[in-house]
C-alpha positions as CSV (number, residue, x, y, z in Angstrom):
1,X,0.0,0.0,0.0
2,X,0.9,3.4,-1.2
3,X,2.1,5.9,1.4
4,X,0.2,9.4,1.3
5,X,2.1,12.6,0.4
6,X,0.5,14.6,3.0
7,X,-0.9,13.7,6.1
8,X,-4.1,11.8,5.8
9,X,-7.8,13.8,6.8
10,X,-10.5,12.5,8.6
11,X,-13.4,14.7,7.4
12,X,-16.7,15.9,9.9
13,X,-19.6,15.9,7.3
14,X,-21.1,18.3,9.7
15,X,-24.1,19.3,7.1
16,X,-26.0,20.6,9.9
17,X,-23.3,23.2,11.4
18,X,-21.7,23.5,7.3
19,X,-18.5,20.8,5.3
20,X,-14.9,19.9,4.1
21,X,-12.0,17.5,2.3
22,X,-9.0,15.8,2.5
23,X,-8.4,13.5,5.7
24,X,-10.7,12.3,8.4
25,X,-13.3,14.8,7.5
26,X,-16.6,15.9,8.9
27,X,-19.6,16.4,7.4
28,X,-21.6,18.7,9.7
29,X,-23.2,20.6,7.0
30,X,-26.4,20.9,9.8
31,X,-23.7,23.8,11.9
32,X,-24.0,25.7,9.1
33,X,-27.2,27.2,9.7
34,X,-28.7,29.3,12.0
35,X,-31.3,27.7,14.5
36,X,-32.1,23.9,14.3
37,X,-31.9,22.2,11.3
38,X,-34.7,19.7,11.4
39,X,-37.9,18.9,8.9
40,X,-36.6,19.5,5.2
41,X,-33.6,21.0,5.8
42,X,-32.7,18.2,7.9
43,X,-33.4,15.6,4.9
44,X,-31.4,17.6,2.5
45,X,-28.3,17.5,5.0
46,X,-28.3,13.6,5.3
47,X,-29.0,13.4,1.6
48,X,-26.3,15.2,0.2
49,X,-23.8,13.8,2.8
50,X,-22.4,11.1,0.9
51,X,-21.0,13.4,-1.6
52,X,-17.7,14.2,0.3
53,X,-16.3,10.3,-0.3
54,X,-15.2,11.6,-3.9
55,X,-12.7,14.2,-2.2
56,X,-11.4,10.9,0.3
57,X,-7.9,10.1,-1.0
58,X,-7.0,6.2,0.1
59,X,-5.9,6.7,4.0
60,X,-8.7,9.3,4.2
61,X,-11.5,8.8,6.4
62,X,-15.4,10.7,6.9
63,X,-17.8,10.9,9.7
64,X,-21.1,10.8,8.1
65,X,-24.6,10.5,9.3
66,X,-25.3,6.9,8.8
67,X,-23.2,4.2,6.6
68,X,-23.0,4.4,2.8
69,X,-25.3,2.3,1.1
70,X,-23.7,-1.2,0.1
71,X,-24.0,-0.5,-3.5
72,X,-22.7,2.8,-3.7
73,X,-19.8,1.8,-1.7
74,X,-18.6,-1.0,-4.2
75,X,-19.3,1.6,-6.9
76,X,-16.5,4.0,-4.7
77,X,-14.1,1.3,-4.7
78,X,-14.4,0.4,-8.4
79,X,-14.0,3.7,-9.5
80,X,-10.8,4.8,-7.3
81,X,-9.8,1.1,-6.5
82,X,-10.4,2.0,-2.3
83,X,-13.3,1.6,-0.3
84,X,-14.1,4.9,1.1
85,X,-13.8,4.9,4.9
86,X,-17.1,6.1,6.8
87,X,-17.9,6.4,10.7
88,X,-21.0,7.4,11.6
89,X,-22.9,6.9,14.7
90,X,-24.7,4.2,16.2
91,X,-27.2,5.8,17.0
92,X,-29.7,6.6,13.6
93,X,-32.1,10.3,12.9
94,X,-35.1,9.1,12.3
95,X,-37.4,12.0,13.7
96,X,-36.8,15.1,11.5
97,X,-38.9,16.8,13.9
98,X,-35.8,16.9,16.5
99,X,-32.6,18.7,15.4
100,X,-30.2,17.1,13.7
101,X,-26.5,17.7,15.4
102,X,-24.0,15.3,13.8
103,X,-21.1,15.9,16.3
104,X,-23.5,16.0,19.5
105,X,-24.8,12.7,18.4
106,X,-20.8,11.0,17.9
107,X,-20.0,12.7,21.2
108,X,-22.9,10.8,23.0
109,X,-21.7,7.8,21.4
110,X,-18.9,6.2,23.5
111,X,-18.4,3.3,21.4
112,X,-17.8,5.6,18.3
113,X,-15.3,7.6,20.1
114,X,-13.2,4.7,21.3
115,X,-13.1,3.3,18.0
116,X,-12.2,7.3,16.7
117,X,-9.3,7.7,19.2
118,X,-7.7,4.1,18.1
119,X,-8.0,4.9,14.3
120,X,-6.7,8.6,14.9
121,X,-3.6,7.4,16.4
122,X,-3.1,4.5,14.0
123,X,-3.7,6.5,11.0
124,X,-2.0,9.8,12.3
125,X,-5.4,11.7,11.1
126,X,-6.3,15.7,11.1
127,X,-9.5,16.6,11.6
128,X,-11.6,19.3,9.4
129,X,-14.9,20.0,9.2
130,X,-17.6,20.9,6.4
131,X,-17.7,24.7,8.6
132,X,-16.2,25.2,11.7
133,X,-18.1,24.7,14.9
134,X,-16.9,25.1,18.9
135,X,-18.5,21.3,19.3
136,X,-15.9,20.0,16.6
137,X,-13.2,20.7,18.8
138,X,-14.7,19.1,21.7
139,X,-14.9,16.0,19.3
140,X,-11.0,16.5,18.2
141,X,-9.8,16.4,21.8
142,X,-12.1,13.4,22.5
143,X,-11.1,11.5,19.7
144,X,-7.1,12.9,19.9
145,X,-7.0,14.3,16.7
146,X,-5.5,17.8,15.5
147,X,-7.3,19.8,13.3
148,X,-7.5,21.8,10.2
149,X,-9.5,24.9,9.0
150,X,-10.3,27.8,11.5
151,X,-8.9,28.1,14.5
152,X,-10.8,27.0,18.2
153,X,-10.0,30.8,19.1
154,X,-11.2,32.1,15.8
155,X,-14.7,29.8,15.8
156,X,-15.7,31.4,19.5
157,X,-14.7,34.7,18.5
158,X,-17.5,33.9,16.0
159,X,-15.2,34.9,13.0
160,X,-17.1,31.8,10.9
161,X,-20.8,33.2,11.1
162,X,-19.4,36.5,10.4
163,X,-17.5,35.7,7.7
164,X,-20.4,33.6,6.3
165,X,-22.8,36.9,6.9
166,X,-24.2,38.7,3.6
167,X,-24.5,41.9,5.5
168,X,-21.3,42.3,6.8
169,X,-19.8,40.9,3.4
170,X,-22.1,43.8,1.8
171,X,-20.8,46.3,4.0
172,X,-17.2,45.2,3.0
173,X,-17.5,45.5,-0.7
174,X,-18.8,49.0,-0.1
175,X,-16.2,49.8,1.7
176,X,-13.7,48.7,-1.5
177,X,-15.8,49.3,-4.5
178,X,-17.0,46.1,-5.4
179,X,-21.0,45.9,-6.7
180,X,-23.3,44.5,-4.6
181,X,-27.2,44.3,-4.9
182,X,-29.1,47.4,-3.7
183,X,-29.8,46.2,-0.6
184,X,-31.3,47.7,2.3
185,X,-30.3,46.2,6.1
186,X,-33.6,45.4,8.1
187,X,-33.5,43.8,12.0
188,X,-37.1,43.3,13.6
189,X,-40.4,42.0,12.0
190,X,-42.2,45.3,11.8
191,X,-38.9,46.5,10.5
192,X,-39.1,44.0,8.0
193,X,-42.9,44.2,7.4
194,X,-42.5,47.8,6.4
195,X,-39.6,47.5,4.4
196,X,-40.6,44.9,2.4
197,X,-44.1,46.6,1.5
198,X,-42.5,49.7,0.6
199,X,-40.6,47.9,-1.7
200,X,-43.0,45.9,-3.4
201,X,-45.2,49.1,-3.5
202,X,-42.3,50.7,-6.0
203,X,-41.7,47.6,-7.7
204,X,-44.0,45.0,-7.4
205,X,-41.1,42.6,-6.3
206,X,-38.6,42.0,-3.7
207,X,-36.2,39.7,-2.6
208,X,-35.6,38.5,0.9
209,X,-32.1,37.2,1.9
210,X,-31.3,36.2,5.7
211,X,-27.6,37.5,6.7
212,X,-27.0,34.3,8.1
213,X,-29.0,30.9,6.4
214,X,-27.1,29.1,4.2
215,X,-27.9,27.3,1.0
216,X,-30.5,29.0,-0.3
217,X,-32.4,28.0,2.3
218,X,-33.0,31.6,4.0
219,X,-34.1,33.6,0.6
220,X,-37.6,34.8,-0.1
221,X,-38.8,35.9,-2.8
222,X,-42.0,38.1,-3.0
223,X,-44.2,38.3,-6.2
224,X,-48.1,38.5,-6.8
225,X,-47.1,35.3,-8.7
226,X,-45.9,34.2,-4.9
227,X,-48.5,35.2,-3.2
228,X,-51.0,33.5,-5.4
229,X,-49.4,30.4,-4.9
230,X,-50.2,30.6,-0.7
231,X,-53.3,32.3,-1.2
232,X,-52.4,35.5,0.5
233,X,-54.1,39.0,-0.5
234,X,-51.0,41.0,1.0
235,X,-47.4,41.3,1.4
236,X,-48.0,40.8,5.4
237,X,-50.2,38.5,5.4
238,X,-47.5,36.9,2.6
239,X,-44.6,36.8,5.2
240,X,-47.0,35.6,8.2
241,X,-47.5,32.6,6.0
242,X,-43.9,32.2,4.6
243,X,-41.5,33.4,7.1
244,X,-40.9,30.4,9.0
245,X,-40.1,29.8,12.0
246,X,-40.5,33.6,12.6
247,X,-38.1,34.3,15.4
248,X,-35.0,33.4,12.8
249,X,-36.4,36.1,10.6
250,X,-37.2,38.8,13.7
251,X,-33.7,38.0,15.2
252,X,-31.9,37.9,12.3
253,X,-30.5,40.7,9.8
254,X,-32.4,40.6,6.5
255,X,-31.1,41.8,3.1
256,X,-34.7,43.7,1.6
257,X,-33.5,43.9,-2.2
258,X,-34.5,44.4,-5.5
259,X,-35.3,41.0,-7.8
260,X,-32.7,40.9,-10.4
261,X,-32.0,39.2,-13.8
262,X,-29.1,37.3,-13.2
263,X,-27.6,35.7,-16.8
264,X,-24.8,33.6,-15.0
265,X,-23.7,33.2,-11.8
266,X,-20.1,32.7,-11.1
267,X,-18.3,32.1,-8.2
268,X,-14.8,32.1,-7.6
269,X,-13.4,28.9,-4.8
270,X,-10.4,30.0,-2.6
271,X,-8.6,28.0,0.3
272,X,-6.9,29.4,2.7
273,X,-3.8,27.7,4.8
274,X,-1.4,29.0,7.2
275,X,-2.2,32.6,5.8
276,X,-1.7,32.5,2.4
277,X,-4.3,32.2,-0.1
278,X,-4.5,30.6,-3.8
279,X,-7.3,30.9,-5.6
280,X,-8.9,27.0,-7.3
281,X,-11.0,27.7,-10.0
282,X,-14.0,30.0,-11.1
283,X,-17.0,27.6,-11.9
284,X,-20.2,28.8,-13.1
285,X,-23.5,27.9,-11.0
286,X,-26.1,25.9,-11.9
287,X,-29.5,27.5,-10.7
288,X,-33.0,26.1,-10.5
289,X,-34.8,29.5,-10.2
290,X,-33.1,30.9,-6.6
291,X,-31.4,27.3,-5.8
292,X,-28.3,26.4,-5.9
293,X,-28.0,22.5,-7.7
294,X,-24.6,22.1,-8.9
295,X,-21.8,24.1,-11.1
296,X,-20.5,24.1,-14.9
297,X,-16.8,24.5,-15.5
298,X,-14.7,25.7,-16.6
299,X,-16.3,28.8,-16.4
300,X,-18.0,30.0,-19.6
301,X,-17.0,33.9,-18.6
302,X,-14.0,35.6,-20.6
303,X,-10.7,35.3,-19.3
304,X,-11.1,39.4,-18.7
305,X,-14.1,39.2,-16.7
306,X,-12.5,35.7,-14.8
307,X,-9.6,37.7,-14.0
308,X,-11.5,40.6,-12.4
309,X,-13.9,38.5,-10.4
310,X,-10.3,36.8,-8.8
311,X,-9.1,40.1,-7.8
312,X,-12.0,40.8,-6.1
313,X,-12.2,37.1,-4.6
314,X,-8.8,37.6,-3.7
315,X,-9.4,41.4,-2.2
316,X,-12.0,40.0,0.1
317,X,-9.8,37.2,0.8
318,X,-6.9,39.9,2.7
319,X,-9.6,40.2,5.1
320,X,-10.9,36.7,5.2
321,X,-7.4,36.0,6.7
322,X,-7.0,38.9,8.9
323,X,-10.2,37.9,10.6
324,X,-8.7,34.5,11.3
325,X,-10.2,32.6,8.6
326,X,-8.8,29.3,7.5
327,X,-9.6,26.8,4.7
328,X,-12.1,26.9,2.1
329,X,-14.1,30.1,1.3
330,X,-15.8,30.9,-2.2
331,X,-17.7,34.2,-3.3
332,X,-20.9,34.1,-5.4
333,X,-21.5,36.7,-8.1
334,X,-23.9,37.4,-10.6
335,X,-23.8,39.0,-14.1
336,X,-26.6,41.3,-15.0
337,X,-28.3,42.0,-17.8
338,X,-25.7,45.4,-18.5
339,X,-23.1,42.5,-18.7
340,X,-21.6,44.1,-15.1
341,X,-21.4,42.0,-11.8
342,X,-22.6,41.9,-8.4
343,X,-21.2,40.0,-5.8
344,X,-24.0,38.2,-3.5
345,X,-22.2,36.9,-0.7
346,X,-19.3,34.5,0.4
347,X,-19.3,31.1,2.2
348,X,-16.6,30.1,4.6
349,X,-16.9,27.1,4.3
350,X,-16.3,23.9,2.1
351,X,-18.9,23.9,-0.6
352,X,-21.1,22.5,-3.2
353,X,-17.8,22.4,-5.9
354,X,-15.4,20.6,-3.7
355,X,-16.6,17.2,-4.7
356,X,-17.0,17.7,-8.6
357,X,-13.9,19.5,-8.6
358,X,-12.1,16.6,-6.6
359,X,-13.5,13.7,-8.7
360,X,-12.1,15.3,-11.8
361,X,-8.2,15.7,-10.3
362,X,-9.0,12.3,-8.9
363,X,-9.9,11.1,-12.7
364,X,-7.6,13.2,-15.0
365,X,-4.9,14.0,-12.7
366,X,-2.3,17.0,-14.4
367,X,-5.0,17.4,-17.1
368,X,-8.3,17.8,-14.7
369,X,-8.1,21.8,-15.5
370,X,-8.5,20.9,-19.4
371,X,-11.6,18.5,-18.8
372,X,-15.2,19.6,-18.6
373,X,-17.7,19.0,-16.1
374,X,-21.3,19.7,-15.2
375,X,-22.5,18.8,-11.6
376,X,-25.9,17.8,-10.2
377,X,-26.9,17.6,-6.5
378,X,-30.6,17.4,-6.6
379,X,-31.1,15.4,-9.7
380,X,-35.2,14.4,-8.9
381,X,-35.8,10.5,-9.5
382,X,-39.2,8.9,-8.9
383,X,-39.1,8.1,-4.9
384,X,-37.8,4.7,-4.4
385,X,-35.7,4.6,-6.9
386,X,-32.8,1.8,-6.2
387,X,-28.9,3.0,-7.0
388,X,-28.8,-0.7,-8.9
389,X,-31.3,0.8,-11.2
390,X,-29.7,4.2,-11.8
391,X,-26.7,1.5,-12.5
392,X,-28.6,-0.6,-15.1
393,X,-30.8,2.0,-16.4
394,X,-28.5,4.6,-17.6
395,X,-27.1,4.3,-20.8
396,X,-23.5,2.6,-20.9
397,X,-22.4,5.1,-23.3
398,X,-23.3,7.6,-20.5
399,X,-21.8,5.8,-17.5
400,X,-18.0,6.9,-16.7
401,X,-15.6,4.6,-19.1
402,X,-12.0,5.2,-18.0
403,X,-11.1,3.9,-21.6
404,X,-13.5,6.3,-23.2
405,X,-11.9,9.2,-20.7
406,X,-15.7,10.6,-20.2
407,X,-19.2,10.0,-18.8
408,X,-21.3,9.8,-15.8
409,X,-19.9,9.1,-11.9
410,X,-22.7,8.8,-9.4
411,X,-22.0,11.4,-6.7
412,X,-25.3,10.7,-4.6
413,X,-27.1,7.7,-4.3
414,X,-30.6,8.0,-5.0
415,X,-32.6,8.8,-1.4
416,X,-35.8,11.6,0.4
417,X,-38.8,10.5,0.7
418,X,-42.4,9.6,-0.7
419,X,-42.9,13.3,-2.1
420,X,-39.1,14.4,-2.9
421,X,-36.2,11.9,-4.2
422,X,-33.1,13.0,-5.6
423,X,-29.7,12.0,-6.6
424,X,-26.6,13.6,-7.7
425,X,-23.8,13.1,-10.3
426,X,-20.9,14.6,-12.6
427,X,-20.6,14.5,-16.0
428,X,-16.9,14.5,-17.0
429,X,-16.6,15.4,-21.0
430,X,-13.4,16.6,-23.0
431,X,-15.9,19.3,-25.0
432,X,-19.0,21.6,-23.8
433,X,-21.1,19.9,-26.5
434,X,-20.9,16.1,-25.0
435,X,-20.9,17.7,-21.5
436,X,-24.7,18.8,-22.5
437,X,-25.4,15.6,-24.1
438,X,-24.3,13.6,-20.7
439,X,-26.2,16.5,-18.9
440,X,-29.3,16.0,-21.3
441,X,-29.2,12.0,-21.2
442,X,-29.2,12.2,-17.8
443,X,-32.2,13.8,-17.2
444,X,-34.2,11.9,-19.8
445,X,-33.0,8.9,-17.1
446,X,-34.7,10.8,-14.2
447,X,-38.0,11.1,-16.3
448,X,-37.8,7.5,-17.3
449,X,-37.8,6.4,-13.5
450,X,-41.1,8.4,-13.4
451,X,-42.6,6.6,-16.9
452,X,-41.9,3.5,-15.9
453,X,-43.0,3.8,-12.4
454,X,-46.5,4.6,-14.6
455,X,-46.0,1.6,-16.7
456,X,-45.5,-0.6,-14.2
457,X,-48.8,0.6,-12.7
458,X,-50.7,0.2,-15.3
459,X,-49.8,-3.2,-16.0
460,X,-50.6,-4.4,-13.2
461,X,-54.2,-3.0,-12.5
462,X,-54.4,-5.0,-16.2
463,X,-53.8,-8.2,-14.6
464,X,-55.7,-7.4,-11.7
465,X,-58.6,-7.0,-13.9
């Protein structure tokens, strides 16, 4: 067995509190977000999760929420020739109604921390996290692990929630020049009640954006189109309905802004380490309307406009380290209609591109820059839908061939519930054209699994007849 060139990462999937790569790593994506991450939001944490195995080199380890489906796991070792290694603990989430806390649940779990503190010294592990947390450290000590990304003393000073706040990112930009929306800064709900209808009063549309949510998961948008939809006859009664739970939104700064036509949306991914900063790549997003589901690169912007959107990436960045940030950090933009940009906010924190970009330097190696790739994190799937199917369903000329050099690797394994199911993937292409065709093939798959669902239905009330 190989020895690794740097020193292997055990990764917290913290989903709930935010994520991360490259040794034992955590997945606490739920610590990303303000208040208790529960219902939905909950569901998409665990869901996503499994993602962060592509970014797992061979003495690399993850704490996850619950073990990796058998079938996606022998799909992991075919493809990179190791099983991916996954702790989780023992004891499962079943009630979305109660928070979901990744590292409070390993901590309770004695067994899990035995076995963590073993491994760790056996492996010589660092620990990172998906977003930096106070509880992570608790688990580092515990477990005797080091770790990586911001500091303990950084994380209580609360440099991660303010360096993963849209206000304070606003005022910054200001401060240097760099375009943001024309947002106004609202704390309160009668604050916000009033700001919002004056507003919509001048334009008959507003966006909502709380300073602190993450994901997408925080943004409002309000349109008679909207309030249709909820049956609500005013912009109060509107935010009563939608605004949810209300004390995040009356204790929380809110961003009251214009709706804007956004034509791409860039963002630039940095990592910092020890200080020093190097910016990764500039990826475009892929949006379904205000949602974030995967990216595109290389980025279809002009080298010019690229370079600009680095140097301010890399402007914000001075300060991202000054403030004692460590790790990765990425800033979202938007290109208006004029052609000019805005920058929306940044994200200290690993995100949605790690994995995508990490399975195509897993794949291509020195060339990975030179290859295209399209990713999908919420690719919807009739519910139920078996991974063996996605498997034996999808087209073999769409499936990853490592002798073809392009096609389809499984990120996600298909899982929700009876209403929402999804899955997620990368499509790995040496041209934009076949990158669309592996993109286009893929969801004619995901609208099979619904037509055959039908079919299957109908056939059998025939026989039952």
């Amino acid at each position: 067995m190989s020895q690794p060139i740097n020193p292997p990462l055990f990764f917290v999937g913290n989903y709930d509190q935010g994520i991360h790569v490259n040794a034992v790593q955590i997945a606490n994506i739920d610590a990303a977000f303000q208040g208790h991450t529960t219902g939905d939001l909950a569901r998409k944490c665990m869901e996503v999760a499994p993602r962060v195995v592509h970014m797992l080199d061979e003495h690399d380890a993850v704490l996850l929420y619950a073990p990796l489906p058998e079938a996606f796991a022998s799909y992991c070792e075919d493809l990179y020739g190791y099983r991916p290694q996954v702790y989780h603990p023992g004891e499962p989430y079943r009630d979305f109604s109660e928070p979901l806390d990744l590292v409070e649940r390993s901590l309770r779990d004695e067994r899990l921390i035995a076995m963590l503190r073993e491994d760790a010294k056996r492996f010589n592990w660092r620990m990172e996290p998906f977003i930096g947390h106070p509880s992570v450290f608790e688990l580092a000590r515990k477990s005797g692990m080091s770790t990586g990304g911001f500091s303990e003393q950084a994380v209580l000073a609360n440099k991660v929630a303010e360096l993963n706040d849209k206000a304070l990112f606003q005022h910054f930009c200001r401060s240097r020049g760099i375009p943001t929306p024309a947002s106004v800064h609202v704390l309160g709900w009668e604050n916000l009640m009033t700001e919002t209808e004056r507003q919509y009063q001048a334009r008959g549309s507003v966006m909502l954006r709380r300073a602190r949510a993450a994901g997408g998961l925080g943004n409002c948008l309000v349109t008679d189109q909207e309030m249709d939809t909820v049956g609500a006859s005013s912009v109060r009664q509107y935010l009563e309905i939608k605004l949810q739970p209300h004390e995040e939104w009356d204790h929380e700064t809110v961003l009251v802004e214009p709706v804007l036509k956004i034509l791409s949306s860039p963002t630039v991914l940095l990592r910092a380490d020890h200080g020093r900063m190097r910016i990764v790549a500039v990826i475009d997003q892929v949006l379904k309307g205000a949602s974030y589901i995967g990216g595109n690169f290389p980025t279809g912007e002009s080298a010019e406009d690229a370079r600009q959107l680095e140097l301010w990436a890399l402007e914000y960045g001075t300060q991202f380290v000054l403030e004692g940030g460590e790790g990765w950090f990425d800033i979202d933009f938007g290109r208006l209609e004029d052609g000019s940009f805005v920058a929306f906010e940044s994200n200290g924190r690993c995100t949605g591109n790690n994995h995508g970009l990490a399975v195509r330097h897993r794949l291509f190696k020195e060339r990975a820059n030179q290859v295209h790739a399209w990713t999908n994190d919420a690719l919807k799937v009739r519910p139920g839908t078996p991974f063996e199917q996605v498997l034996n369903q999808v087209p073999k000329d769409v499936l990853w061939c490592p002798s073809r050099e392009d096609g389809v690797i499984i990120t996600i394994p298909p899982g929700g519930d009876d209403q929402q199911f999804s899955m997620g993937y990368v499509a790995l292409a040496n041209s934009t054209e076949r990158k669309h065709e592996l993109r286009d093939a893929m969801d004619r798959f995901a609208q099979q699994t619904y037509l055959t669902s039908l079919g299957q239905a109908v056939i059998l009330e025939a026989r039952l007849r």
